[in-house]
C-alpha positions in Angstrom: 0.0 0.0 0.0 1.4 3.5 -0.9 2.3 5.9 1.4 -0.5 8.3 0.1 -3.2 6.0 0.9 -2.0 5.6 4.7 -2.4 9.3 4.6 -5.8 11.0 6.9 -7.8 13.6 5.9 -5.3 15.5 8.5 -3.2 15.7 5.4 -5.6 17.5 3.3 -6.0 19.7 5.6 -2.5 20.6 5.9 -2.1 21.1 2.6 -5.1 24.0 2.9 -3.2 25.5 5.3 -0.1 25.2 3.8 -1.0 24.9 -0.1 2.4 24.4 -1.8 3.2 21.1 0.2 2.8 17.5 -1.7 0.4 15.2 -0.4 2.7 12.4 -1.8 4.4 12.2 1.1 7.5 12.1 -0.6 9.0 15.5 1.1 8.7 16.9 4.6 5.1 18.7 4.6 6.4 21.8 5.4 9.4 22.3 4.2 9.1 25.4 1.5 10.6 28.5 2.3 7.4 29.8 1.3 5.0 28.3 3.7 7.4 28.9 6.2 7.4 32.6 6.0 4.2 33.0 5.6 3.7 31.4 8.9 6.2 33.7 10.5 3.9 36.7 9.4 0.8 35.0 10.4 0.5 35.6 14.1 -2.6 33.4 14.7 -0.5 30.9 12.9 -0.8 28.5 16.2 -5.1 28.5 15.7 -5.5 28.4 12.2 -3.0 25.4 12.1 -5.3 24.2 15.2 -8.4 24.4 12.9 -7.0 23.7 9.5 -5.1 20.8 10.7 -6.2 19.1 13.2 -9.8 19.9 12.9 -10.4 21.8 16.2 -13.3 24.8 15.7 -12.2 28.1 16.3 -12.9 28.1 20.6 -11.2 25.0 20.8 -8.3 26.0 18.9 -7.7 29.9 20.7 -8.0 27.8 23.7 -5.3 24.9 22.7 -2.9 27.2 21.1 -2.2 29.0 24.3 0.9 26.0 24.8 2.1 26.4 21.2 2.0 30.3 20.4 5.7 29.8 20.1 5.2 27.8 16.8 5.9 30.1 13.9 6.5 27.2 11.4 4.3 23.8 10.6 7.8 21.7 10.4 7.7 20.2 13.5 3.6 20.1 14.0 3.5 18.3 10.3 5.9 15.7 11.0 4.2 14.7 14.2 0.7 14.6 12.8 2.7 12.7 9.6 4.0 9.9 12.0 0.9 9.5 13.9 -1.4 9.0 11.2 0.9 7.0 9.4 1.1 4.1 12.0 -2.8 4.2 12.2 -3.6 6.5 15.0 -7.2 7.3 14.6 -8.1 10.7 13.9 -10.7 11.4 16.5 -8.1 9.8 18.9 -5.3 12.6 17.5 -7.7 15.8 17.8 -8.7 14.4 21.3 -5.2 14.3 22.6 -4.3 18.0 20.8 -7.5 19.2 22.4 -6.1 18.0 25.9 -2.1 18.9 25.1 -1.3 21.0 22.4 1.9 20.4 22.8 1.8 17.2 21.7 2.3 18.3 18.5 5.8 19.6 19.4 6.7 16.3 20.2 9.8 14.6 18.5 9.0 12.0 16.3 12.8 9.8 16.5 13.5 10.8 20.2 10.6 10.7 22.0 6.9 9.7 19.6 9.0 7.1 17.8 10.6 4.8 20.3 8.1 4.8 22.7 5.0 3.3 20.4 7.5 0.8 19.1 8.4 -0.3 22.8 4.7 -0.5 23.6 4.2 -2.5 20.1 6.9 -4.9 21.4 5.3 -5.3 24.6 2.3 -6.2 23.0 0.0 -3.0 23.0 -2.3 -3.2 19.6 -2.0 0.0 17.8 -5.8 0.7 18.9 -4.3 0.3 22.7 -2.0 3.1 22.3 -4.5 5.2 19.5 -6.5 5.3 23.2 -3.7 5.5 25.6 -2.4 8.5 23.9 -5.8 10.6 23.3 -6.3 10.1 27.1 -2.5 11.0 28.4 -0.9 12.6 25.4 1.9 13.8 27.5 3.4 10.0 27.5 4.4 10.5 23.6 6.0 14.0 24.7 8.8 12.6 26.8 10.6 9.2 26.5 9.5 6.7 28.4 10.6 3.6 27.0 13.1 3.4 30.8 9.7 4.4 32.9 7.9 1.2 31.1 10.3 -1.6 31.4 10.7 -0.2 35.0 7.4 -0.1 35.5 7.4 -3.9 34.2 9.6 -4.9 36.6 7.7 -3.7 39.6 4.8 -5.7 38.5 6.2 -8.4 36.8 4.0 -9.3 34.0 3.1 -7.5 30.3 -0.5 -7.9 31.6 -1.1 -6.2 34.6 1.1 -3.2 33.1 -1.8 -3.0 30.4 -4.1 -2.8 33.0 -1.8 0.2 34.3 -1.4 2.3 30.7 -5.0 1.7 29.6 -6.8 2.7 32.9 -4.0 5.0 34.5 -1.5 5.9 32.3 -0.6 9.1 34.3 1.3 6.7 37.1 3.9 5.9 34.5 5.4 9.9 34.7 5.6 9.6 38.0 9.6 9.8 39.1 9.9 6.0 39.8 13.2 6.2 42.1 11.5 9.2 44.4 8.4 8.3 44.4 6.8 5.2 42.5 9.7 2.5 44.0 9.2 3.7 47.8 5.7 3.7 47.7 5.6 0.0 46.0 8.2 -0.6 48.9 5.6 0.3 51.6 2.7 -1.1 50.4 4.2 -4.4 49.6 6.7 -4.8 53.0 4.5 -2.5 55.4 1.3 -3.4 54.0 1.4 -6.8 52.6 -0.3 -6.0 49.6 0.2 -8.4 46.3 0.7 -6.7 43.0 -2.5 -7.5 42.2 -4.0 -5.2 44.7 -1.5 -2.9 43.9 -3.1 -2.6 40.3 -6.2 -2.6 41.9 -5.1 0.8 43.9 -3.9 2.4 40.7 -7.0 1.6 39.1 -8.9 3.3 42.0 -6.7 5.7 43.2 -3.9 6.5 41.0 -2.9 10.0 42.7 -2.5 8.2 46.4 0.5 5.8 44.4 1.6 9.1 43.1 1.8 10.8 46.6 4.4 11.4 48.7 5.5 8.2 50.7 4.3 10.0 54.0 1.2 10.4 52.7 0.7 7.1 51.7 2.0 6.0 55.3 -0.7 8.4 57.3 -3.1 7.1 54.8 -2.7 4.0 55.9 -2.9 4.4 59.3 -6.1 6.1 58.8 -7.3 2.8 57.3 -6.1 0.7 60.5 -8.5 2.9 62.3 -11.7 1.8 60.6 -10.9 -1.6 61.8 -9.3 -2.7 58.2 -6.4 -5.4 59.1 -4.1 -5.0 55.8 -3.5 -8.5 55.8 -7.3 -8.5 54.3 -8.8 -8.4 50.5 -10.2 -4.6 51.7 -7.5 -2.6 52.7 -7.3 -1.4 49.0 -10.8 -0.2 49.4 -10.1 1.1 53.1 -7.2 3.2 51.4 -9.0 4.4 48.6 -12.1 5.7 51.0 -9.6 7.7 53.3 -7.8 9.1 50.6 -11.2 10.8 49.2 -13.3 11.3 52.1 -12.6 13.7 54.8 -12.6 12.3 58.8 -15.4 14.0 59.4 -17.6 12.7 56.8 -16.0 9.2 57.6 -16.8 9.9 61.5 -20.4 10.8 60.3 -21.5 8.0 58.3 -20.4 5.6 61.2 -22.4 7.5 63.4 -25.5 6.5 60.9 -25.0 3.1 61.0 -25.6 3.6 64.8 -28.6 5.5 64.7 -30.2 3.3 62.5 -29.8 0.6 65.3 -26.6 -1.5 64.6 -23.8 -1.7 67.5 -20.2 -0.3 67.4 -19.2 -3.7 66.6 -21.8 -4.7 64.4 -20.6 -1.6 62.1 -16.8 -2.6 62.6 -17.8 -5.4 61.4 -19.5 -4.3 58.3 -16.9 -2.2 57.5 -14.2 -4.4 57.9 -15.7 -6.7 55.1 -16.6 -3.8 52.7 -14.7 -0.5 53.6 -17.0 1.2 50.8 -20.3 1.2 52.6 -18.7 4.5 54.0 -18.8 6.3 50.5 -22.9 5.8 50.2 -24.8 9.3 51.5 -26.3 8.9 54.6 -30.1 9.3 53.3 -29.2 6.5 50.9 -28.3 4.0 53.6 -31.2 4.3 55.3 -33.7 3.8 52.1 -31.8 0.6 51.8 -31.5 -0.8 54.9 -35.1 -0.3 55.3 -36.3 -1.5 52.2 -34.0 -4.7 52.6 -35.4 -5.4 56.4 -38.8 -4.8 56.4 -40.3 -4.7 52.5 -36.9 -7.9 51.7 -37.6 -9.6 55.0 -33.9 -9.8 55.0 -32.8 -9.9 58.9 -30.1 -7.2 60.7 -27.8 -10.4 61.1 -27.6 -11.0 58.1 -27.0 -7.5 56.8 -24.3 -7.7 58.8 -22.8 -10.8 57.7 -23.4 -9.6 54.3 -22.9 -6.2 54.0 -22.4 -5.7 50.5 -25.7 -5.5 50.2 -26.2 -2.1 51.3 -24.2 -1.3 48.0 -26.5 -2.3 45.4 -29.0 0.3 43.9 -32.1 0.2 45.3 -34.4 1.0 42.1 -32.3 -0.8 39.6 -31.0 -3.9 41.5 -33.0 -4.4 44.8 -36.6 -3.8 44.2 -36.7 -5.5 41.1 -35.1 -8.5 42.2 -37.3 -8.4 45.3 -40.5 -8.1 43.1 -39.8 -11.2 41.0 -38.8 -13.6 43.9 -42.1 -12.8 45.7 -43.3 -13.5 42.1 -41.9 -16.9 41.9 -42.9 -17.8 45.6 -46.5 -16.3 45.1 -46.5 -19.2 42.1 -44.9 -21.8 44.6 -42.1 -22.1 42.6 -39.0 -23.4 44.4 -37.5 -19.7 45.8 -36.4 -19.8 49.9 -36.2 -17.4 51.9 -32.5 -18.5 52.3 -32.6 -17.3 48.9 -32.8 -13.7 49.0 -28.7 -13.1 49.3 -28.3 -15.2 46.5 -30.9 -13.1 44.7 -29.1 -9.8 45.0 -25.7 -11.3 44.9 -25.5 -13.1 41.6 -24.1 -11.6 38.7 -27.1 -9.8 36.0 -26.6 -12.9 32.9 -26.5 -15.5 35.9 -29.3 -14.1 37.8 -31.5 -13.7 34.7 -30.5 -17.4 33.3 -31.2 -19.0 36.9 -34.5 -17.0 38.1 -36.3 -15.6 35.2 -35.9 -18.0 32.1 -36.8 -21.3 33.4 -40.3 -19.8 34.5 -41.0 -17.4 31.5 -43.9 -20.5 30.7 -45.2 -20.2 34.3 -45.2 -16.2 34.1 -44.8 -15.2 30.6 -43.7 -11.5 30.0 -41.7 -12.3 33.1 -38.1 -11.1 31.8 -39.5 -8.3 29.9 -41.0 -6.9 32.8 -38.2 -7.5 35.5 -35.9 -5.7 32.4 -38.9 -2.7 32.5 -38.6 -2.3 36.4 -35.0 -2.1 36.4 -35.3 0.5 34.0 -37.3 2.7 36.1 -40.3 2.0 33.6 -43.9 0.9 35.0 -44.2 -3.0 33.8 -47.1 -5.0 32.2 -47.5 -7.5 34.6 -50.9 -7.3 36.5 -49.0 -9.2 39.5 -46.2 -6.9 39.2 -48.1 -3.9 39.7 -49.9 -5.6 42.5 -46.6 -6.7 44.3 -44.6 -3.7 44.3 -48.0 -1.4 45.3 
């Protein structure tokens, strides 16, 4: 395939601004004198190249160029937009990531663009992998960071959890890795006992606590220790992530709601130990669901607590819905327990519509459309519907 038809309609819009260049792509784009000084006598050069090239409107553009006014030639600009399209970067994906960094299109192509989407490629990244990284962190193609990644690599030890890393939080990968990334690793994994799989998991949550200062991190932690979180457990990722965005007093409040709405200190230690993010539901929310779960649910305060994750699910989309069609399928005598109910919330949305709505769609037909209607928010068909959740 020739080089022309790799080419994006970026090109033809270079060659608008800048009308003496080839589209052949057999010379630099912008390498006539002529264009050139042009350019240098054009002082909104930076937003008409913005609009004519990249395919911002005018707002975005006077907004963008405020990083690039020092551009008074389309040389450098050109040959990035050249590379990037050339290896197949999408041109939504391009204008996104000008529209977040300008200065992306300062970028060197051989030092910096070059070497560090052929490292990815070799790690594995698909060229629509880094088309997204890039449009969400553009700054990782402005600097080289072919070091940071096999660094990065080493800390984590596998090609796939550092995807996880660069497709959900690429930002981490800036961070200095000897003063800050490396120490903080350090404590969670010695201090903290945390695999690096729940490492991942904290970037994924959290990225800016892995990118704070190791003392940070450190009183962060002991904040989690005082909801009752041991760091030895599954949720101390979740304990550090809540402390990290939610002030002490807020924290302090929300325990004192669990109170009021009847539950012992250690009844609430306990539910917080098992799922630290009961603490980032608003207050009035809580209470809608406990009640709704204890007296409408018949589910019991015991087993709240021994199941607290409950309290988590949406009560118009996940809770009453469900609730409606199990006292559907025990109003039918079909086999539902009441043992049944945490199973009921718990499962997954396939499982829980293969398992309790279509093997009685013949006993109730409309059943799955209307369970699908009510979790929607919309009013469903079924008389006994209407009749159950009145």
């Amino acid at each position: 395939m020739s080089v022309t038809m790799l080419m994006s309609p970026f090109l033809g819009r270079i060659h608008c601004l800048c009308p003496a260049l080839p589209l052949n792509g057999s010379a630099p784009l912008a390498s006539s004198k002529a264009s050139t000084q042009v350019s240098s006598q054009n002082p909104n050069f930076a937003v008409e190249y913005l609009v004519q090239s990249c395919g911002l409107s005018s707002g975005e553009a006077h907004r963008a160029s405020k990083h690039i006014q020092h551009l008074k030639s389309p040389d450098k600009p050109d040959a990035a937009l050249r590379f990037l399209t050339e290896i197949g970067i999408s041109e939504s994906d391009i204008r996104t990531a000008v529209l977040r960094d300008s200065r992306i299109l300062c970028s060197h192509v051989e030092n910096n663009m070059r070497p560090n989407i052929a490292h990815l490629k070799e790690l594995g990244f698909s060229i629509e992998d880094i088309s997204g990284i890039m449009s969400r962190y553009p700054i990782l193609l402005r600097f080289n960071i072919v070091e940071k990644l096999d660094s990065w690599l080493g800390v984590l030890g596998s090609v796939d959890y550092l995807s996880v890393v660069m497709k959900r939080q690429p930002g981490v990968i800036q961070s200095s890795f000897e003063n800050v990334t490396m120490p903080n690793v350090s404590f969670l994994q010695e201090q903290c006992g945390l695999s690096v799989r729940q490492i991942v998991q904290l970037i994924k949550t959290c990225p800016r606590l892995i990118k704070s200062k190791t003392e940070i991190l450190k009183m962060k932690a002991e904040e989690a220790d005082q909801l009752g979180v041991a760091r030895s457990s599954g949720t101390f990722v979740q304990a550090l992530t809540i402390v990290y965005f939610l002030s002490q007093d807020t924290i302090d409040s929300r325990l004192n709601n669990f109170r009021n709405l009847g539950l012992s200190h250690e009844e609430v230690a306990l539910m917080i130990s098992k799922a630290p993010y009961l603490l980032s539901k608003l207050e009035k929310e809580t209470g809608r669901t406990m009640e709704f779960l204890i007296n409408e649910a018949g589910c019991s305060k015991i087993d709240l607590v021994r199941n607290p994750s409950l309290l988590m699910y949406s009560l118009e989309k996940r809770l009453i819905p469900r609730c409606i069609v199990r006292k559907l399928l025990m109003s039918e005598g079909l086999p539902v327990s009441h043992s049944a109910l945490i199973s009921f919330m718990n499962k997954t949305e396939t499982c829980f519509v293969e398992k309790f709505i279509l093997p009685y769609e013949h006993v109730i037909p409309g059943l799955h459309q209307a369970y699908a209607d009510a979790s929607d928010g919309k009013i469903v068909e079924i008389e006994c519907f209407k009749r159950i959740s009145s």
